[in-house]
C-alpha positions as CSV (number, residue, x, y, z in Angstrom):
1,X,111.6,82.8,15.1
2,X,111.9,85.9,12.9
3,X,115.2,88.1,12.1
4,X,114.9,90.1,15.9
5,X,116.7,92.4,17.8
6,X,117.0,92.0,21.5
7,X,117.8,95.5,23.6
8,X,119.0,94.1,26.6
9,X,120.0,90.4,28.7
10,X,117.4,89.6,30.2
11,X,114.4,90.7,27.9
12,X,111.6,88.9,27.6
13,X,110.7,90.4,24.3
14,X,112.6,91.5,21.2
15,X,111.7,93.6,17.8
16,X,111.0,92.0,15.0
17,X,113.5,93.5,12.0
18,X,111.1,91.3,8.9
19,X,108.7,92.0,6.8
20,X,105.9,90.0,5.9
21,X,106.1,87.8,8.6
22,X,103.1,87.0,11.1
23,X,104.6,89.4,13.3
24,X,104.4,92.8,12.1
25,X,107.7,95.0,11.4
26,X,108.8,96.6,14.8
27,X,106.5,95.0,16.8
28,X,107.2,92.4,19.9
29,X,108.0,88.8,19.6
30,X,108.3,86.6,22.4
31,X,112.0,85.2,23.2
32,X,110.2,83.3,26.3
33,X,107.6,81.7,27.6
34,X,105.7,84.4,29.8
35,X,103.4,83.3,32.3
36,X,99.6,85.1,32.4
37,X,100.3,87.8,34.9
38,X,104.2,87.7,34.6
39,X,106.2,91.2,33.9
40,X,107.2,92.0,30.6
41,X,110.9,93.6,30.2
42,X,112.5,95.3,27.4
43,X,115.1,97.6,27.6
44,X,116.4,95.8,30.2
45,X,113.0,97.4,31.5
46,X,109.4,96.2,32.3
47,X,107.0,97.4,29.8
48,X,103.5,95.8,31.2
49,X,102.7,92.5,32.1
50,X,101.1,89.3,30.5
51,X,96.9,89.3,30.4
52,X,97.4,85.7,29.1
53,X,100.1,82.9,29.0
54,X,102.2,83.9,26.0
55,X,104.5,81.5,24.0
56,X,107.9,82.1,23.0
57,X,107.7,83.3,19.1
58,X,104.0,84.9,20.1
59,X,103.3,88.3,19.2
60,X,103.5,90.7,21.8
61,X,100.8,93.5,21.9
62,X,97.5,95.0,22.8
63,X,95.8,91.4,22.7
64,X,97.9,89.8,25.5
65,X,99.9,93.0,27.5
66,X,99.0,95.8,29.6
67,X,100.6,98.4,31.5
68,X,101.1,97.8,35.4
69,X,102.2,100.8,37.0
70,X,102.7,98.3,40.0
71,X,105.6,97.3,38.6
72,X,107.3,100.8,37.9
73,X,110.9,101.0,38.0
74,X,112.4,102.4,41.3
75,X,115.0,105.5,41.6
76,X,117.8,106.6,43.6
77,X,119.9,109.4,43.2
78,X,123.1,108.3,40.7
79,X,125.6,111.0,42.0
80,X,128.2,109.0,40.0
81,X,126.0,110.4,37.0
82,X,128.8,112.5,34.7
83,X,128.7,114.9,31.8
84,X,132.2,113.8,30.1
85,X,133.6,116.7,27.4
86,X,134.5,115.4,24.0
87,X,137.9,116.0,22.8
88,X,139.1,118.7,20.4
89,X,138.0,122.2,20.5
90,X,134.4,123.4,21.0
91,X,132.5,123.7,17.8
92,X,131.1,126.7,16.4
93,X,127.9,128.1,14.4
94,X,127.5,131.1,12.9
95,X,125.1,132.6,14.3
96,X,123.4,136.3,15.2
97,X,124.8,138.0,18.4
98,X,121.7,140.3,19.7
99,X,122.9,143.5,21.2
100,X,123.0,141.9,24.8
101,X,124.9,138.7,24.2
102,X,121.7,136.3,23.4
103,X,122.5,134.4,20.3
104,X,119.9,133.3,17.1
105,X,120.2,131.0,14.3
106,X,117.5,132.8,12.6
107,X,116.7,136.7,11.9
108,X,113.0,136.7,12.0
109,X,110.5,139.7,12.5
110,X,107.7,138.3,14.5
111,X,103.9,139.3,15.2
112,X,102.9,138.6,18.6
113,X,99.0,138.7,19.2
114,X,97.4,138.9,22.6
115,X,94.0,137.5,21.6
116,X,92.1,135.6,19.4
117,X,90.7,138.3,17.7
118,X,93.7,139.9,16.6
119,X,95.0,136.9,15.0
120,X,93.5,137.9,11.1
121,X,94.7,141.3,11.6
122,X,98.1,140.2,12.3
123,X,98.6,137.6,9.6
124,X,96.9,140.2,7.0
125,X,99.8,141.9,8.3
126,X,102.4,139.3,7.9
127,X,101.1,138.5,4.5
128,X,101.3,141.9,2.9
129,X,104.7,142.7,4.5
130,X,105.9,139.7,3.1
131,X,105.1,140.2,-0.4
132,X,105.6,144.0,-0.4
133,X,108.6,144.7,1.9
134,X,110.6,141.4,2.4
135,X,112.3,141.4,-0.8
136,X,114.1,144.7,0.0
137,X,115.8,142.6,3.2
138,X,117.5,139.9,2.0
139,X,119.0,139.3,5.7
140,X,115.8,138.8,7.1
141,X,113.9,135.1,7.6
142,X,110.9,136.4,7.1
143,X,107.8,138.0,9.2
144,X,106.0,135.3,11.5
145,X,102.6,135.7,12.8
146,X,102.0,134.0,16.2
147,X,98.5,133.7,16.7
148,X,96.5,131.5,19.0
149,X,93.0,130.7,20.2
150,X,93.3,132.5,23.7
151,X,93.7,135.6,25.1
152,X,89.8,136.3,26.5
153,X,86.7,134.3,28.1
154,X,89.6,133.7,30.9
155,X,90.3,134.5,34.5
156,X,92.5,138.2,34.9
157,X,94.6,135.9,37.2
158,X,95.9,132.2,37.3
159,X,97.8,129.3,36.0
160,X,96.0,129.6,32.4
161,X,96.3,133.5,31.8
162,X,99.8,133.3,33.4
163,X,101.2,130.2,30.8
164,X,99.8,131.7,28.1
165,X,102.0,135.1,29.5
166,X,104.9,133.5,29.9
167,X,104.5,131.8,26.4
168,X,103.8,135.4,24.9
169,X,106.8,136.8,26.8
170,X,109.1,133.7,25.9
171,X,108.6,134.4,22.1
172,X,108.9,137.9,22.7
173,X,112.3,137.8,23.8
174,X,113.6,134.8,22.1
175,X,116.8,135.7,20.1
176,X,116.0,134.4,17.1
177,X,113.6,137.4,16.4
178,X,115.1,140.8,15.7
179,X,111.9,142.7,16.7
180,X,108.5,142.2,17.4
181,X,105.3,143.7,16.2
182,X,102.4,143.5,19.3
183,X,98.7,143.6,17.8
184,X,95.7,143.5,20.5
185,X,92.2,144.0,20.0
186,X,91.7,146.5,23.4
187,X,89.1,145.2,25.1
188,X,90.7,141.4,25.8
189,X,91.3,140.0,29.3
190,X,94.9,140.2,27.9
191,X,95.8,143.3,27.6
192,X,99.0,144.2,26.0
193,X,100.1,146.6,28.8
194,X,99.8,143.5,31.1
195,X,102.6,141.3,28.9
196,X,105.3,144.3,29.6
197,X,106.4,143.0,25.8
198,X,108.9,146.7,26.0
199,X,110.3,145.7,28.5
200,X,112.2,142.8,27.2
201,X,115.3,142.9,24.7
202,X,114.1,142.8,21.4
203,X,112.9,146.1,20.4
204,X,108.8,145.8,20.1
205,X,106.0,148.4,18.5
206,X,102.5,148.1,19.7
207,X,99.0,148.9,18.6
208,X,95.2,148.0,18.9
209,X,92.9,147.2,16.1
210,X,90.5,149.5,18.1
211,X,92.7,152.5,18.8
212,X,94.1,152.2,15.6
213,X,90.8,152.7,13.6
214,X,89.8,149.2,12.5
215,X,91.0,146.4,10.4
216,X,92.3,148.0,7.5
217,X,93.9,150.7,9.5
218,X,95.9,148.5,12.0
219,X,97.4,146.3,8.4
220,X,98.7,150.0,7.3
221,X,99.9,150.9,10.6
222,X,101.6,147.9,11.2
223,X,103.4,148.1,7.8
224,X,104.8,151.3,8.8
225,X,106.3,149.7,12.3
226,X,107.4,146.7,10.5
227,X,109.5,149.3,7.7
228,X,111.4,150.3,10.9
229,X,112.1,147.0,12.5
230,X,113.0,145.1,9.0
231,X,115.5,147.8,8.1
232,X,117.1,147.7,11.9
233,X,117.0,143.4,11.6
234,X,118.4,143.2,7.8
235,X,121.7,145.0,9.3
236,X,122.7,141.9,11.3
237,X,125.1,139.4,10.2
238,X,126.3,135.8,11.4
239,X,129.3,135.6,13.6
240,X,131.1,132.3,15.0
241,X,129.9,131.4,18.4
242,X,130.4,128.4,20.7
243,X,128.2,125.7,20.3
244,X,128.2,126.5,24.1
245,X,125.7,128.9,23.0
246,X,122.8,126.3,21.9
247,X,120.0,125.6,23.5
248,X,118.3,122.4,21.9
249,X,114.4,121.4,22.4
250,X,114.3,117.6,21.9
251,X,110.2,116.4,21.1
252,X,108.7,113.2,19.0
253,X,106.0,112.4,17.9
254,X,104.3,109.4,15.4
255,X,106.4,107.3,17.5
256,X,106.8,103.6,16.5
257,X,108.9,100.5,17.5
258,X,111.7,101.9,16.3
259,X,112.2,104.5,17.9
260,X,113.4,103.9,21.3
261,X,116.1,101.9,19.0
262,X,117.5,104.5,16.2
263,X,116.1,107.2,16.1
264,X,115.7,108.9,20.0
265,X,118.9,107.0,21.4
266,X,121.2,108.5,18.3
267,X,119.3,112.4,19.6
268,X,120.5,110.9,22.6
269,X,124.0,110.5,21.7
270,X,123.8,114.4,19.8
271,X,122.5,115.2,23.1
272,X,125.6,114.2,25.3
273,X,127.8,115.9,23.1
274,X,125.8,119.0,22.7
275,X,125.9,119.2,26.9
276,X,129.6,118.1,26.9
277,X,130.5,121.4,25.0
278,X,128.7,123.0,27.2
279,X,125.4,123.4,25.5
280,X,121.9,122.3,26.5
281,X,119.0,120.3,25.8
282,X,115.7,120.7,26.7
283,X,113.7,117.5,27.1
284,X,109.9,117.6,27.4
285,X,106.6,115.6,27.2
286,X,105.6,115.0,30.8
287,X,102.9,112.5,29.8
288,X,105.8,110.3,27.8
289,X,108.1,109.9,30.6
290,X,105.0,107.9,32.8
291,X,106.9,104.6,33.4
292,X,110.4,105.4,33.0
293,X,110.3,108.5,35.1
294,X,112.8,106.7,37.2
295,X,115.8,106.9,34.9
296,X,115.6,110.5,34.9
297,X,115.1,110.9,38.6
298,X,118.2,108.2,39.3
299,X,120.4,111.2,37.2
300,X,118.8,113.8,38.8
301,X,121.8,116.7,40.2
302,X,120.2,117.1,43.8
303,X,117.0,115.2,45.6
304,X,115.5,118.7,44.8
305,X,115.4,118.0,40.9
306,X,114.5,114.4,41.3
307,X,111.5,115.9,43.6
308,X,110.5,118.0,40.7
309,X,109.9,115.4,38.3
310,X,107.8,113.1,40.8
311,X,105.4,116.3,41.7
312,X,104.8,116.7,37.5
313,X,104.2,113.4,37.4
314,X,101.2,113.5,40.7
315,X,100.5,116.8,38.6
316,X,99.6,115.1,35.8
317,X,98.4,111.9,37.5
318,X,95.6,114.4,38.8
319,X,94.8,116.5,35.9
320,X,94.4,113.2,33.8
321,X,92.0,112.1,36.6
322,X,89.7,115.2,36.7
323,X,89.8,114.7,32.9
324,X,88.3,111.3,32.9
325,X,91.8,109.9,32.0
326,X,94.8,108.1,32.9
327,X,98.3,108.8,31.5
328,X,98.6,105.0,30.5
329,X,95.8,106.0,28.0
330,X,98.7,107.9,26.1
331,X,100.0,105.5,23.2
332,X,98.1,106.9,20.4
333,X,96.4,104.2,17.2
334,X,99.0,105.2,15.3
335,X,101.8,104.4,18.0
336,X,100.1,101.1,18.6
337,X,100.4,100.2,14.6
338,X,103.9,101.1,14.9
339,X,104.8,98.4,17.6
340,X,104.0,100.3,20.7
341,X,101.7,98.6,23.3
342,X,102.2,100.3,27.0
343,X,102.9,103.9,27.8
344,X,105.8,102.4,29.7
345,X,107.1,101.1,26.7
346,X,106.2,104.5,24.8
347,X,108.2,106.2,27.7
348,X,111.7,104.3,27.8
349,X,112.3,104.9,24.1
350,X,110.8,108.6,24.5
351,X,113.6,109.0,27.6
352,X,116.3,107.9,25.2
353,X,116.5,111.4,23.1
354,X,117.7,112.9,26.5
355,X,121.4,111.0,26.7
356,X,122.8,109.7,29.5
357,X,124.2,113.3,31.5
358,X,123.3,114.6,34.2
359,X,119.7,116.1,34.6
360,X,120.3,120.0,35.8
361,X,116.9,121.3,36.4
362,X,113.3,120.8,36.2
363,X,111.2,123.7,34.6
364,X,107.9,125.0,34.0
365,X,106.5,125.2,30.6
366,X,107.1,128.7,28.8
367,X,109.6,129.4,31.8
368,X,113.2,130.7,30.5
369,X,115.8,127.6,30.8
370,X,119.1,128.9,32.1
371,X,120.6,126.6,33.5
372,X,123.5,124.2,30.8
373,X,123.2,120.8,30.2
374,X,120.4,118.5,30.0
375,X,117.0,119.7,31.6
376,X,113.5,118.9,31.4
377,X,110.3,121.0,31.3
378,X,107.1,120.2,31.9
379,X,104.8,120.3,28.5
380,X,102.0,118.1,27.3
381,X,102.9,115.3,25.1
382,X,100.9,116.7,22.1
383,X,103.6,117.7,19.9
384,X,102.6,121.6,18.7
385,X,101.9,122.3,22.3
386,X,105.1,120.7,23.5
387,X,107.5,122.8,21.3
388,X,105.8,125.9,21.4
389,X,106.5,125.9,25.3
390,X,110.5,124.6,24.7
391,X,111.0,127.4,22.5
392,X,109.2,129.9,24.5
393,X,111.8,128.8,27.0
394,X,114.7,129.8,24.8
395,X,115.5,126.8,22.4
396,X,116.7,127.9,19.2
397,X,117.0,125.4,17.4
398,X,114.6,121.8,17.6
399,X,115.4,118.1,17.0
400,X,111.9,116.2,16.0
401,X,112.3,112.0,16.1
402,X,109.4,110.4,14.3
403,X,108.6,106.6,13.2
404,X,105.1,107.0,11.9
405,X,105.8,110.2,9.8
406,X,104.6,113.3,11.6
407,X,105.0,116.6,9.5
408,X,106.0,119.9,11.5
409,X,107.8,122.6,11.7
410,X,108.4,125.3,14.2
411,X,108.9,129.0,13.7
412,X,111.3,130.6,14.7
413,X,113.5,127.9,15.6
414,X,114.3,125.3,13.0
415,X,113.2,122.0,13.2
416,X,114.9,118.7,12.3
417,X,113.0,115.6,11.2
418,X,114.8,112.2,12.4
419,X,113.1,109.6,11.1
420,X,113.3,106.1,13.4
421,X,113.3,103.6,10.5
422,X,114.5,103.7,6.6
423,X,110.5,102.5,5.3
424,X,109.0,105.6,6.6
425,X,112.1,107.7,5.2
426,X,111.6,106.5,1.8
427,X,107.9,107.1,1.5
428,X,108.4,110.7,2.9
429,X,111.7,111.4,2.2
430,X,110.6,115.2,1.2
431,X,110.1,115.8,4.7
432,X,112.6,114.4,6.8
433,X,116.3,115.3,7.3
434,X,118.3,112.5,8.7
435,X,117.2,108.5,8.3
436,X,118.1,106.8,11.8
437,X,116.9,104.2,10.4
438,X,120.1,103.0,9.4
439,X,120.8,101.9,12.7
440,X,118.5,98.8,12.4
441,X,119.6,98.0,8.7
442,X,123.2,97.7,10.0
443,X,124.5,100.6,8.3
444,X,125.3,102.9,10.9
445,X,126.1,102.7,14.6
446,X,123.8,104.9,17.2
447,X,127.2,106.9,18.0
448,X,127.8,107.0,14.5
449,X,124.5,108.7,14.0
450,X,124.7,110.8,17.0
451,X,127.6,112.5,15.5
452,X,125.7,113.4,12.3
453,X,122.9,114.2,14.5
454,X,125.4,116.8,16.1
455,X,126.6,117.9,12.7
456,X,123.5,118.8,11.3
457,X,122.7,120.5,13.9
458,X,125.3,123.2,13.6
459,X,125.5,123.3,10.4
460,X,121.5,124.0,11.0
461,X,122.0,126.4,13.4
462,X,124.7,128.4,11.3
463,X,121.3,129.2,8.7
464,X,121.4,125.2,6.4
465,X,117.7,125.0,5.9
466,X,115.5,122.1,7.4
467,X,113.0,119.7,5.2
468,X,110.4,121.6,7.2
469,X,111.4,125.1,6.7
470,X,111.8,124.2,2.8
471,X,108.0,123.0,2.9
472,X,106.9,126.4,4.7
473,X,106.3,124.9,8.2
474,X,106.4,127.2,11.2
475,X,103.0,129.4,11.9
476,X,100.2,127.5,12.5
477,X,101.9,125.3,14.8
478,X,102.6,128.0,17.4
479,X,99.9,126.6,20.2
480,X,100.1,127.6,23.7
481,X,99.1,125.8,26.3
482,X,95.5,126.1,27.1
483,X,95.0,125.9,31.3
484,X,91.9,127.0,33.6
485,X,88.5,127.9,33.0
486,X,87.3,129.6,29.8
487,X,84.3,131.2,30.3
């Protein structure tokens, strides 16, 4: 038997910490003789069960397991369930106090686009702003262009033209821009009178490519609107806030074996102090909760939230179906050479970046969070499309766990890179920010880790720079949700 680690009493399988054994690194190795048919438990958890009798010291994957949604865990309401307040004094950030109270930890200008075909005009506009005007700012982030593949060729009304308007709205708002820039074309299904952009807090200017006279016209115009907001944005300045204040997206992606072991339980641990402070995390991924669903209904507040989270799941159950899919279908090739075989497995280590407090609310994507602690919303599990909805709903800063190596990066909110295991750190240490992995070479506890987690993450949200944002992440992964019929 190889050097393995065994998550709970009672499972049937454990990770293999070796390299260069028969059984790959991070992947499953029997610690039991499983009978053909016979659940499958890790975690404490069951993961699938056996397609074939399987020998202690067998690997344990694709060839000899599936997922058997029979065998899903059950839930209950935990009202013993607690959100316990470190001791000390609440920490602080520095961060940017809008005029009405909201708080960023980044002073961008943004571009908002409500179509398609506004999308060059508006990064010409970003482009020339930045290398013309920005350097006369030097409290500025920058100018982001938000630009998408929608806006037209859709219904006027209806769950797709009203996601992608609550996603436009969400960024709109979102504190850590100082101002906003909209650009239309004029004749889109999605007008810009219909988003009501003026009406939120951040002060917005708004044109069409058409009323304004054409492409070239609209990149001049908009340079004169963007004079007035970058010299209105460069006059704010950090102040100390509570860490009260935060509101945290939590997302993976490139998953492996490790990381329902290092990397998503020590986000977990970051998570439960965040919420003990008083601040909030946002979990998401709808798809990679299938399977464990039942941990976060059993910690569920009220029946009511625990209710939300089974009707997303017979939401997505359906719109898998009418896709030709099934959710078990999730683990991606890549997940699958990490170590990951079922979607149930995929989803018990995807739970773990959410703690162990209470779960507050249940929201849908795009929709503002507002409630403190830890809450879910309902996005996709493809990662872009996940975090562009958490941060549409206020997040303002982003923790990103990955085993396999996934580069991204989210403007406006920062994004952190926790890497699940010290092999994948080393080969792309450019582009991660914390190495969990040090939690399965024995050099770090997952409390430990948590509390540099935590760390970083103020210090992150008081302006430290990410791996991403060094690399120029941010634009192009702005990807709303795409829903209903495009015509």
């Amino acid at each position: 038997m190889p050097n393995v680690l065994t998550l709970a009493p009672g499972d049937d399988v454990g990770v293999v910490l070796d390299e260069g054994g028969p059984v790959p690194r991070g992947h499953k190795v029997a610690l039991k003789d499983i009978a053909s048919g016979a659940p499958v438990r890790k975690y404490g958890q069951v993961i699938g069960a056996a397609t074939a009798p399987i020998t202690a010291g067998d690997h344990v994957h694709t060839h000899n397991l599936r997922f058997a949604p029979e065998l899903r865990g059950d839930s209950a309401y935990d009202t013993h369930t607690q959100t316990l307040r470190p001791s000390g004094d609440t920490p602080v950030f520095d961060g940017f106090v809008r005029d009405d109270g909201r708080v960023g930890t980044r002073n961008y200008i943004g571009i908002v686009t409500s179509v398609n075909c506004s999308a060059t005009v508006a990064k010409l506009i970003a482009r020339e702003a930045e290398k013309r005007l920005l350097d006369s700012y030097p409290n500025v982030d920058g100018v982001v262009a938000l630009t998408h593949a929608g806006g037209c060729g859709m219904t006027l009304d209806g769950e797709g033209p009203d996601t992608l308007r609550r996603t436009l709205q969400g960024y709109a708002e979102h504190p850590n821009f100082a101002g906003i820039l909209a650009v239309g074309l004029g004749c889109e299904v999605n007008q810009l009178q219909d988003l009501k952009l003026a009406a939120g807090p951040n002060p917005v200017a708004e044109m069409t490519i058409q009323d304004t006279g054409g492409t070239s016209a609209t990149v001049r115009k908009g340079l004169e609107e963007l004079s007035e907001l970058l010299a209105a944005a460069d006059a704010a300045r950090r102040t100390p806030v509570p860490v009260s204040r935060l509101i945290l997206g939590l997302n993976c992606g490139g998953s492996d074996g490790y990381s329902g072991i290092t990397a998503n339980p020590a986000l977990g641990a970051a998570v439960d102090l965040l919420a003990g402070y008083g601040g909030t995390a946002v979990l998401g991924e709808t798809p990679e909760i299938y399977g464990a669903e039942h941990l976060l209904i059993n910690r569920a507040v009220t029946p009511a939230v625990g209710d939300a989270i089974r009707e997303r799941i017979s939401w997505w159950e359906r719109y898998a179906s009418a896709g030709g899919g099934t959710l078990d279908a999730n683990p991606s090739p890549g997940n699958k050479a990490g170590g990951i075989t079922t979607i149930a497995e995929k989803s018990l280590g995807a739970v773990a970046k959410g703690g162990t407090t209470p779960l507050r609310a249940v929201y849908k994507y795009a929709e503002p969070v507002t409630e403190n602690g830890f809450v879910f919303m309902d996005t996709p599990g493809y990662d872009p499309v996940s975090v562009t909805g958490i941060v549409a709903g206020g997040a303002q800063v982003v923790c990103f766990t990955t085993g396999r190596g996934s580069v991204f990066g989210g403007k406006p909110a920062p994004s952190l890179k926790l890497c699940s295991n010290s092999e994948t750190y080393r080969h792309m240490t450019e582009d991660m920010d914390v190495n969990c992995g040090e939690i399965a070479d024995g050099a770090a506890s997952v409390e430990e880790m948590g509390r540099r987690v935590f760390d970083l993450i103020v210090a992150t949200a008081s302006g430290e720079r990410t791996a991403s944002e060094r690399l120029g992440f941010g634009e192009e992964e702005f990807t709303p949700w795409q829903l209903g019929t495009v015509f």
